[in-house]
N, C-alpha and C positions, 0 to 999 in steps of 0.2 A: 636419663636424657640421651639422644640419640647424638652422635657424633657431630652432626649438620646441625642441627639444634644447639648442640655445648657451641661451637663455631661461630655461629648466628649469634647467640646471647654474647661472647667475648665481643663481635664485632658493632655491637650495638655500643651506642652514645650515650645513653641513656641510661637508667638503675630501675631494676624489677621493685625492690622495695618488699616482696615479697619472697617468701620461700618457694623453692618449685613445686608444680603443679603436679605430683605424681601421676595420679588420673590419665591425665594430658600422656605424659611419658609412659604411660602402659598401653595406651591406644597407639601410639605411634610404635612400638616393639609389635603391638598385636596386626598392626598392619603391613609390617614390613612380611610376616610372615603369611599372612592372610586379607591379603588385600581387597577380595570378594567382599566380608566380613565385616566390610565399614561403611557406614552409609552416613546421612547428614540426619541429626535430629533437634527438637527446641530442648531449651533448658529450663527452669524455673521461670526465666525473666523472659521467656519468649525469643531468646536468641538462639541463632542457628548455631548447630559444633558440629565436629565430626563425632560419631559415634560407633559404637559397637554394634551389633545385630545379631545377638547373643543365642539364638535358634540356631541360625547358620552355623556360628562357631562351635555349637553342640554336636551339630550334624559334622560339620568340619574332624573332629576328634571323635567321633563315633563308630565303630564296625556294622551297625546297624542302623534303621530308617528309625529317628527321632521327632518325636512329635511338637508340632507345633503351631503356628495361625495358619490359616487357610491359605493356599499358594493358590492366586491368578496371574493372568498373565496382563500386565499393564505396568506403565511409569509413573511411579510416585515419587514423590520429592516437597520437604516441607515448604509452605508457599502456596501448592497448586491451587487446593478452593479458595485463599485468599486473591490468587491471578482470575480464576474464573468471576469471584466477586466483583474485583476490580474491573473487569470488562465490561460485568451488569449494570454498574452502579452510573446515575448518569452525572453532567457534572454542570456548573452554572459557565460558562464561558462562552465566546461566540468568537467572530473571523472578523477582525478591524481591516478593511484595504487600506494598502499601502500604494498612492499612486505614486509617490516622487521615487519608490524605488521597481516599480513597474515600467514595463517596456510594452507600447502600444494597448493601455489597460484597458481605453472602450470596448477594442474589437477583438480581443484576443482570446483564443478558447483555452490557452494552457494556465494552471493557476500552479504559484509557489505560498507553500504556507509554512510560515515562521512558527512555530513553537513544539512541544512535547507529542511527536508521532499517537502516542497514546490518546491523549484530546484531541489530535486532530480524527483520528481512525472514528472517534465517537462522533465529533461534530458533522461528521461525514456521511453517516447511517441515514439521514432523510436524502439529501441531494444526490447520492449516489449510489444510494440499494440497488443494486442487484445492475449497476451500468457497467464496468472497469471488466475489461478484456483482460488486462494480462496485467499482474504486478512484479513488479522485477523488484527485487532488495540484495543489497547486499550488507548483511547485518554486522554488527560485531562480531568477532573468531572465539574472543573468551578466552584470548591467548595467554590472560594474566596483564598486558599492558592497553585493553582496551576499556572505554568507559561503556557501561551500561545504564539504563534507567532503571531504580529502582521505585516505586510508586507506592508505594504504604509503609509508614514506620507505628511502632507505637511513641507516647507521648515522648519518653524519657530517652528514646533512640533518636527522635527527629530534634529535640533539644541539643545532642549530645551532637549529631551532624551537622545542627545551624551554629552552634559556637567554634566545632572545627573546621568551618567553611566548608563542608562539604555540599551544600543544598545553592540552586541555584536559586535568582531570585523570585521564581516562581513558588518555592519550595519543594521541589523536586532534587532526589540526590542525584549524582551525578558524576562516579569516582571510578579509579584506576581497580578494576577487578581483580586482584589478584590474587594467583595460588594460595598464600598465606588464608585469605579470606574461610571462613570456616564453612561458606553455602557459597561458595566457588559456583558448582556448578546450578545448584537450586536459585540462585540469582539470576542466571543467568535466562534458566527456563523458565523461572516467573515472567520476565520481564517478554517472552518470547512468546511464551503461551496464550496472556490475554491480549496480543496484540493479533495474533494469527486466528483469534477467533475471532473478533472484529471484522479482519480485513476479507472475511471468506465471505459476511455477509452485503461486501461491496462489488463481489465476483457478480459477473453475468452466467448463467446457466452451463453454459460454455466456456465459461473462463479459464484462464488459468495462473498459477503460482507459479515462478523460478524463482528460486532464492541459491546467492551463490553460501558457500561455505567450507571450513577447515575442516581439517581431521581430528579438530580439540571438540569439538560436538556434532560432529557430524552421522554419529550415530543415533544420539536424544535429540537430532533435528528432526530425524527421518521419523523418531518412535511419537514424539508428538504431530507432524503432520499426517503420520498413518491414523491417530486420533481423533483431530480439529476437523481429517479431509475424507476421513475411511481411505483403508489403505486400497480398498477397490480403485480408487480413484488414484493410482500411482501412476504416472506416465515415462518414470526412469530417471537415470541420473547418468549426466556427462561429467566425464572424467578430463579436467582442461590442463593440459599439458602444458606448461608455463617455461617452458628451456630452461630453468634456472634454479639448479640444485640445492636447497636451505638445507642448515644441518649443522651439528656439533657432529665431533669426531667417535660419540658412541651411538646416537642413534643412526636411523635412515634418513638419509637426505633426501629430503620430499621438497616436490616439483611440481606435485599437482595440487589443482581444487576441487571440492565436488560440486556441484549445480544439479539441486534437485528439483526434480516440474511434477506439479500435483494439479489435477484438475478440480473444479468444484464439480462436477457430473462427466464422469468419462466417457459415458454412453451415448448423452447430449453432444461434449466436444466431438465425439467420433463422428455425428450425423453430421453437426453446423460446420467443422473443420477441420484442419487437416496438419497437423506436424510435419511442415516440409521445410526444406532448407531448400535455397537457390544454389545448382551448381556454381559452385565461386567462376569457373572460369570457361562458362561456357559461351560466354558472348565473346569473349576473345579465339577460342578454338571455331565457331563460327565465321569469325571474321578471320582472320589466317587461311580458312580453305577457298573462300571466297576471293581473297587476295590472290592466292595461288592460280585457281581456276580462271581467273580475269589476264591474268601476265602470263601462261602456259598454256592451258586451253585444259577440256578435259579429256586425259588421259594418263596411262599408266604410269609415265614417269610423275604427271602430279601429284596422283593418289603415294607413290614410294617418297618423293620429298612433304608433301603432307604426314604422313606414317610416322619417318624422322626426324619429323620438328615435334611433333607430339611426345617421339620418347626421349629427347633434350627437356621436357618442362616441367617443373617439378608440380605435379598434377596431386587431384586425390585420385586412388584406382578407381573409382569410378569413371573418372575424366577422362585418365589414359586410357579409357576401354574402346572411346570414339575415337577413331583412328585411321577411319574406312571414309568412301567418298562413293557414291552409285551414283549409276549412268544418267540421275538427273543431276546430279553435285551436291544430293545431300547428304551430311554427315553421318553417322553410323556408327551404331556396333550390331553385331551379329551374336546373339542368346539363344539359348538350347529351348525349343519347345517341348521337353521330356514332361512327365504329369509329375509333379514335387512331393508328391504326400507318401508314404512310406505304404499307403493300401492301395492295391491296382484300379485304375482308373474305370467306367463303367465301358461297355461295349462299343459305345457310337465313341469314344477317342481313339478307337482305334483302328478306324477308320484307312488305309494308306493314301497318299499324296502321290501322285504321277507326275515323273520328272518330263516338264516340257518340250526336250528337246528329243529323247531317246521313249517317251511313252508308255515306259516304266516305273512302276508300283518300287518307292522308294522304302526305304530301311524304317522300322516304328519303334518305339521308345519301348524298351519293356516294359513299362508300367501305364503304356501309351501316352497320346500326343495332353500336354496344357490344357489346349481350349475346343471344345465342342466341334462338329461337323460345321454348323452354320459360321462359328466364329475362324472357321479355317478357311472357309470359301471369301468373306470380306476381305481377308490377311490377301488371298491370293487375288483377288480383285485390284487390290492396293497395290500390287508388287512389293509388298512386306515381308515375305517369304523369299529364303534364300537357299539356292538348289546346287548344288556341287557339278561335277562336270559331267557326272552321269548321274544314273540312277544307286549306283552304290553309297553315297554318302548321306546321310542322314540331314536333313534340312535344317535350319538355322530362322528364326525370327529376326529381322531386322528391326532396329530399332533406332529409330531417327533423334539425332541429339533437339532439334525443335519442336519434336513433339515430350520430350521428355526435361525441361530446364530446370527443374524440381526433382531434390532427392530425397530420402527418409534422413532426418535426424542422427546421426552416427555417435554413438557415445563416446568416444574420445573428440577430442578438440586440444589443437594443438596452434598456441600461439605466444608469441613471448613477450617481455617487457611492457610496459605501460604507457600513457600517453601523456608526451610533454608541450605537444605542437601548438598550445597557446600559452604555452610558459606560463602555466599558472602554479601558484607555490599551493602543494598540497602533494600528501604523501601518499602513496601509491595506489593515484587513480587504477581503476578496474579501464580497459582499452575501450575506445567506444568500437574497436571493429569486433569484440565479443558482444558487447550490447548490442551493436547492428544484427547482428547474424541471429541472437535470441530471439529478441524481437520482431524481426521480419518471420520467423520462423510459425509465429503464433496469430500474427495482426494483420490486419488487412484497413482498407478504407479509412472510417475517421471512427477509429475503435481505441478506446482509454486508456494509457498506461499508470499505473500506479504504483510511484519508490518512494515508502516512509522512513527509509534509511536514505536518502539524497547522499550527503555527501557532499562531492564536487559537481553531483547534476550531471555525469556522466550518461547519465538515461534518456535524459532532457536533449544532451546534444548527441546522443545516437537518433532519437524521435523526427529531429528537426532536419538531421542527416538522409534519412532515410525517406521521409518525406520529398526532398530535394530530387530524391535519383527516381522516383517512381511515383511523382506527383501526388499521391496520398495526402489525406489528410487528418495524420493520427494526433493526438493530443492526451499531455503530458498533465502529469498532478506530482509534482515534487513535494517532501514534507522534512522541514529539515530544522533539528532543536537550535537555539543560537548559542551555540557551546564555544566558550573563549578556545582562542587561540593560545596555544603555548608562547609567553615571552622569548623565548629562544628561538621559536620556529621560523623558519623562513618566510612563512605566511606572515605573523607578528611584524618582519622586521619589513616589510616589501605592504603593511600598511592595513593589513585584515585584522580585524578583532576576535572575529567570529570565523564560524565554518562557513555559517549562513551568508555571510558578504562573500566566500568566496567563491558559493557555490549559485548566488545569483550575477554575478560579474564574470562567472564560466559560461552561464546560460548567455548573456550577451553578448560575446567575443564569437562565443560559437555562432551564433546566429548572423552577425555580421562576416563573419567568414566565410560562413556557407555559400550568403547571397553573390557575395564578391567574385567564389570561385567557382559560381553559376549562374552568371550577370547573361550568357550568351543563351540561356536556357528557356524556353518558353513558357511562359508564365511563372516565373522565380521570383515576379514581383508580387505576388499571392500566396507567398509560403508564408506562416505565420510564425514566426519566430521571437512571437511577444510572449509576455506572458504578465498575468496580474498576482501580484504579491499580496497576500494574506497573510495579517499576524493574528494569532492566536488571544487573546487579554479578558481580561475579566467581562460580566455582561454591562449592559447599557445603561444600566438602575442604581441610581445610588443605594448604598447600607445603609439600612437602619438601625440605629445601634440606640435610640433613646425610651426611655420609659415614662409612663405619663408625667411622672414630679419633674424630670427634668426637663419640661417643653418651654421653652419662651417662646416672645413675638420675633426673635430674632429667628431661633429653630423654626417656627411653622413658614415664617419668609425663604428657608431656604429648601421646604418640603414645597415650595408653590409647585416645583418641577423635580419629579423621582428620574430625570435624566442626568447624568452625571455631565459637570460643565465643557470637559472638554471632549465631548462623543458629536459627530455630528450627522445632518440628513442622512448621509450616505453610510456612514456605522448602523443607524437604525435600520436603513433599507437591506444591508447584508445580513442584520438579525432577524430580519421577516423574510429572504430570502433561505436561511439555514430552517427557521420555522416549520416552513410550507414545502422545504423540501424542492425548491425553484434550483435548477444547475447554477451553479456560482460563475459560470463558465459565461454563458449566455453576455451578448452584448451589449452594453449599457449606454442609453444616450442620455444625457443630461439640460432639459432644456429652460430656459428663465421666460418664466412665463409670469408678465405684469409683477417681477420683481421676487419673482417665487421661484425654487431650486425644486423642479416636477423628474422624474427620475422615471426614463421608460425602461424595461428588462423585456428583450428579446423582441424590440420593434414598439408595439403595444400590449403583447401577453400580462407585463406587469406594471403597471405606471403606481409612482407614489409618491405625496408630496407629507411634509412633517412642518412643511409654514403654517401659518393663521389662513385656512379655508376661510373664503370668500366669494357669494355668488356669481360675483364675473371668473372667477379665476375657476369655478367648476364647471362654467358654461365653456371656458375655452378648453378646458380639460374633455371635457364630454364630446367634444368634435371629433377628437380621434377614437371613439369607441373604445377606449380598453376593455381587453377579455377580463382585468380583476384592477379594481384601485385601493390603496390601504392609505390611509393613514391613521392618525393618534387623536385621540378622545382632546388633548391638551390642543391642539390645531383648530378645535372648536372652541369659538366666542363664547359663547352662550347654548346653554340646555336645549334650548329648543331648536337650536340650527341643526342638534344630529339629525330630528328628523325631516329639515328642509332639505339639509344635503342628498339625502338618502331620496326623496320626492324628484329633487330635481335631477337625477341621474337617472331614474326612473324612465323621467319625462324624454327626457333628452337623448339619452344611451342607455335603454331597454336591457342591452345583453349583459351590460356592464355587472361586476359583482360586487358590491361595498361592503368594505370591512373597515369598521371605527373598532378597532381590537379591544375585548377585553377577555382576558386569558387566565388560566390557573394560574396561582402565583406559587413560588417555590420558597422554602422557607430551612434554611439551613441553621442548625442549632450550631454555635460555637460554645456556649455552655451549657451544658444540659440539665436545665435545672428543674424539667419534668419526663418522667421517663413512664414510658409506658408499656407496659404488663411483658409484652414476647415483640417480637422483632414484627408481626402481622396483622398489631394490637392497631385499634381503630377509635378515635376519640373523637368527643366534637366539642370545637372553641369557637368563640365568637370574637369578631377582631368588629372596633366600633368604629363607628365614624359621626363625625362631628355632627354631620342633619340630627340625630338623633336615631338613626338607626342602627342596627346591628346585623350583619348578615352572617348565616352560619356558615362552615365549614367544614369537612371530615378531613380531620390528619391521620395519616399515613405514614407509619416510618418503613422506611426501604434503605436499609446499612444504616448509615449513618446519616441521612435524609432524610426530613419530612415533608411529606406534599399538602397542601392544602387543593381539597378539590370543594369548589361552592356549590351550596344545593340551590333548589330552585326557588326556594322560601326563604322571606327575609322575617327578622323578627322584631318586635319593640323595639327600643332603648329599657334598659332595665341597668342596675345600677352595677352589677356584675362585669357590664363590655367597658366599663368608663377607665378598667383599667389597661388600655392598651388603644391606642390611635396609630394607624404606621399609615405610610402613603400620602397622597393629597390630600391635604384637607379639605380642599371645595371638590372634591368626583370621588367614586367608591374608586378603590384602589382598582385599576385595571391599564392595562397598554396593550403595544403591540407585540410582548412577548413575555416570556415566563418572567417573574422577577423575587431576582434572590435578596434577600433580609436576615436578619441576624434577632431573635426570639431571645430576649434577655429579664423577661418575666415570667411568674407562674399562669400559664392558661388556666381558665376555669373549666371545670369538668363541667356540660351541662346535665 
């Protein structure tokens, strides 16, 4: 046993009960000496350890090339097809709104959703394929004291986490990472992996990814995004200089962060946009000469006390390069029109320029001039070109600071400490003037941002910031787990439970702030600084957990309705919105019509009501034309009304599209008490219903899923389907969206 380990075991509280693990203590000797040599592998029981990698350490002790498995060049780590899996697999859950903790929910385009980034990144794939600009995250470090998600256990591990409280109540773990941990870092990159695969297919073609990060993974961040994103699509990494030295007394006391930006098509972003940063202080260096020039007039002494205020300020070099004032008073710097490329320029650059005053052919670049005959003659048209006092000095391009207020991206970024300025308890927010500056750097317009690591919503109130200064209008998607607060934190004690309360009561302070301290601003009453809260919960349909023997009249009373009792209009309406793939975003009006809660999306694009349909209530529904109306098979009285409804819309509003839903339903086994041949195997069961029919089905397992998808052919009653009833008993089982049940009989094989 290793010294730190004899240490460790003395300072523990507890008794091993066992002898020591030799094993264990011969990996930790073989790693001290050959630390390459150890990687993570499973054990008998499927858990992760540190292991040996017994090739290497052959090769390690070898004088010669030993043989072994085939060397490529990629990262592996145990976990990964199970993170790829997990990505695939889809899940039954939907977005319940939350208005009482929403800020301006009707009209507001920015949405916050409560639960596991993971489910939300999935529920996401219809309504936001391929829209989201730019995602910003700042994820866990994996410093050893941060929580990650872990998303799949086997039986006897997720038992063994729900008795030690490790699983939240969703059933998701949710624990302190630490070194000790044997898949340290494979934890870390499962949980990283299938979420970064998700999230790429929520990129617009042009999109792009910043993700900030440590030097504790910051090397298997970079090797899985060069994977998820092709490394073609690399666009660089800024190195954030943080003034503030961390560090014990034997390592390096490290001060920075990395921030790596990966595009989803680089080739694309390079056509649609442009990675530019605003010079920080070029509207101030504009207004200073301006100032000058209006109180002195223009002349030489202005231009020398403009020159020296410039080099008092602590600028970037670019900034202080503007320093210059010309005889119209605009600012300037003066650049070498030399040809840049290390092979000689072609013949027409080399063109000479004739000094205007003396009528001599000025001095040429040995490699000749930048830019073209034609594009020399504009320059000098312009008065762009700057000529010395004769013909002997070689020319200079002028370069006007208003025509230039955009710079290239610089990869260092230097800025320190964090932001406290709405006193909110939460530990070390990321600055929102580094979120501004990323952000602006990528977005434009009313282009999406998207951070499934939230946080304190730092991104949220850079969005709403930045918006403010340059009237934009971009909009935020925050996704944030509702992970307890620590009893001790000062968050806990100042009245947050969660991360989530205090990252949506960040968003609101911020947004009243902003207004407050741009009340004088025009149109600041149009900045949206609402935002609609979405929580994540199970779907809209109750379980069915019963088997024919145990059905009473009590049971079949409480199957009248497979809606769960406390889901309402507007739950259902958010599940036919994630459905169809409708923006969640979109503005909701709510109106009562002859005592009915009719629900329009985006004006009239989607109107839908889940009351008792009634002919006067569709005649006044039909007035406004909706482009699509939904509701639920249960909203209809009677059999024959679907098809008067459907007539009268017809009749009335032509364009209109009527959907009385009925949908694949989804059918999740929690005991698997029929299994079937290989993972791609294809069966057909017949689930019955009360009329006496039976309609058939093909199931599908997909992981751990089966799907029932309905053929077009219904069949008899035959005595085979008597053993399973699920759903309504007066309608075939059908609604307005997938619906999950629980299979606790043998299907029949037809």
């Amino acid at each position: 046993m290793t010294n730190a380990a004899q240490a460790n075991k003395h300072d523990s509280d507890t008794l091993d009960m066992h002898s020591p693990n030799l094993v264990d203590d011969n990996v930790q000797k073989i790693m001290a000496l050959f630390p390459n040599c150890i990687t993570e592998s499973e054990d008998e029981h499927g858990n992760l350890k540190k292991a040996v990698d017994f090739d290497l350490l052959r090769q390690e002790l070898s004088q010669s090339l030993v043989e072994g498995g085939q060397e490529r060049y990629r990262l592996d780590w145990p976990g990964k097809r199970q993170a790829i899996l997990e990505a695939n697999s889809p899940i039954a859950k939907m977005l319940r709104p939350a208005r009482d903790e929403s800020v301006n929910f009707d009209t507001t385009e920015n949405l916050f959703i409560e639960g596991d980034n993971l489910e939300a990144l999935k529920l996401l794939q219809e309504s936001y394929l391929g829209q989201v600009k730019m995602i910003y995250i700042d994820p866990p470090y994996n410093t050893g004291n941060d929580f990650i998600y872990e998303d799949d256990f086997s039986e006897d591990t997720a038992d063994f986490l729900a008795r030690s409280e490790q699983l939240d109540e969703e059933g998701n773990r949710l624990v302190t990472n630490t070194e000790s941990n044997g898949r340290f870092h494979s934890d870390w990159l499962t949980m990283m992996y299938s979420r970064l695969k998700l999230a790429r297919n929520l990129l617009r073609d042009d999109g792009v990814i910043v993700i900030h990060i440590d030097e504790h993974e910051y090397a298997n961040l970079g090797k899985i995004l060069n994977e998820v994103f092709g490394e073609a699509n690399s666009l660089g990494n800024i190195v954030w200089d943080k003034r503030n030295p961390k560090g014990d007394s034997i390592n390096v006391a490290s001060q920075h962060e990395n921030i790596i930006l990966f595009a989803k098509n680089r080739n694309i972003f390079k056509q649609e946009s442009q990675l530019k940063q605003k010079k920080e202080n070029a509207e101030k260096i504009l207004s200073k000469a301006s100032y000058l020039i209006n109180k002195y007039g223009l002349s030489d002494s202005t231009r020398a006390l403009f020159k020296d205020w410039v080099k008092t300020q602590i600028f970037s070099g670019g900034e202080l390069a503007y320093n210059q004032i010309d005889d119209e008073g605009e600012v300037f710097q003066p650049v070498s029109m030399a040809w840049p490329n290390s092979k000689k320029a072609p013949d027409e650059y080399f063109i000479p320029l004739v000094h205007p005053i003396t009528g001599k052919p000025c001095p040429i670049p040995d490699k000749g001039w930048r830019n073209p005959q034609k594009t020399m003659k504009e320059l000098l048209k312009n008065n762009l070109i700057i000529f010395g006092v004769d013909e002997s000095t070689q020319p200079r391009r002028k370069y006007l600071l208003k025509e230039n207020l955009y710079e290239n991206v610089p990869s260092l970024l230097y800025c320190g400490g964090s932001d406290r300025a709405l006193d909110m308890p939460f530990d070390n927010p990321k600055p929102v003037y580094i979120a501004n500056k990323l952000i602006d750097s990528v977005t434009k317009e009313e282009d999406i941002i998207l951070d499934f690591f939230a946080g304190s919503s730092t991104t949220a109130h850079a969005v709403m910031q930045l918006n403010a200064e340059d009237g934009r209008n971009r909009k935020f998607v925050m996704v944030q787990i509702n992970e307890n607060t620590e009893e001790k934190s000062e968050a806990h004690k100042a009245g947050y439970s969660t991360i989530s309360e205090i990252s949506k009561e960040r968003i609101r302070r911020a947004g009243k702030k902003i207004v407050a301290d741009n009340q004088d601003k025009d149109g600041i009453e149009n900045l949206d600084i609402g935002f609609r809260v979405l929580k994540i919960d199970s779907t809209n349909m109750k379980d069915v957990y019963y088997t024919p023997d145990s059905y009473d009249q009590a049971t079949l009373a409480n199957l009248e309705s497979h809606i769960k009792e406390d889901r309402s209009g507007e739950d259902l309406l958010f599940q036919v919105m994630l459905d169809w793939g409708v923006p969640l975003s979109l503005p909701i009006d709510v109106k009562d019509i002859q005592g009915s809660s009719v629900y329009y999306v985006g004006i009239d694009s989607l109107v839908a009501c889940f009351d008792t349909l009634t002919t006067d209530l569709i005649d006044e529904i039909s007035k406004d034309k909706p482009l699509k109306f939904v509701s639920s098979e249960l909203a209809i009285a009677h059999d024959q009304d679907k098809t008067n409804i459907k007539a009268r819309f017809a009749q009335l509003s032509p364009a209109s599209e009527i959907h009385l839903r009925s949908s694949v339903m989804k059918i999740e086994f929690k005991e698997l008490q029929y299994q079937l041949d290989s993972v791609n195997a294809v069966a057909d069961c017949f689930i019955g219903q009360p009329k006496g029919i039976a309609q058939r089905y093909t199931m599908t397992k997909v992981s751990k899923t089966y799907y029932l998808s309905q053929k077009a052919k219904t069949y008899p009653y035959s005595p085979m389907t008597s053993w399973l009833a699920l759903g309504n008993p007066h309608y075939s089982m059908s609604y307005i969206s997938a619906m999950p049940m629980r299979l606790l009989t043998t299907p029949q094989k037809y």
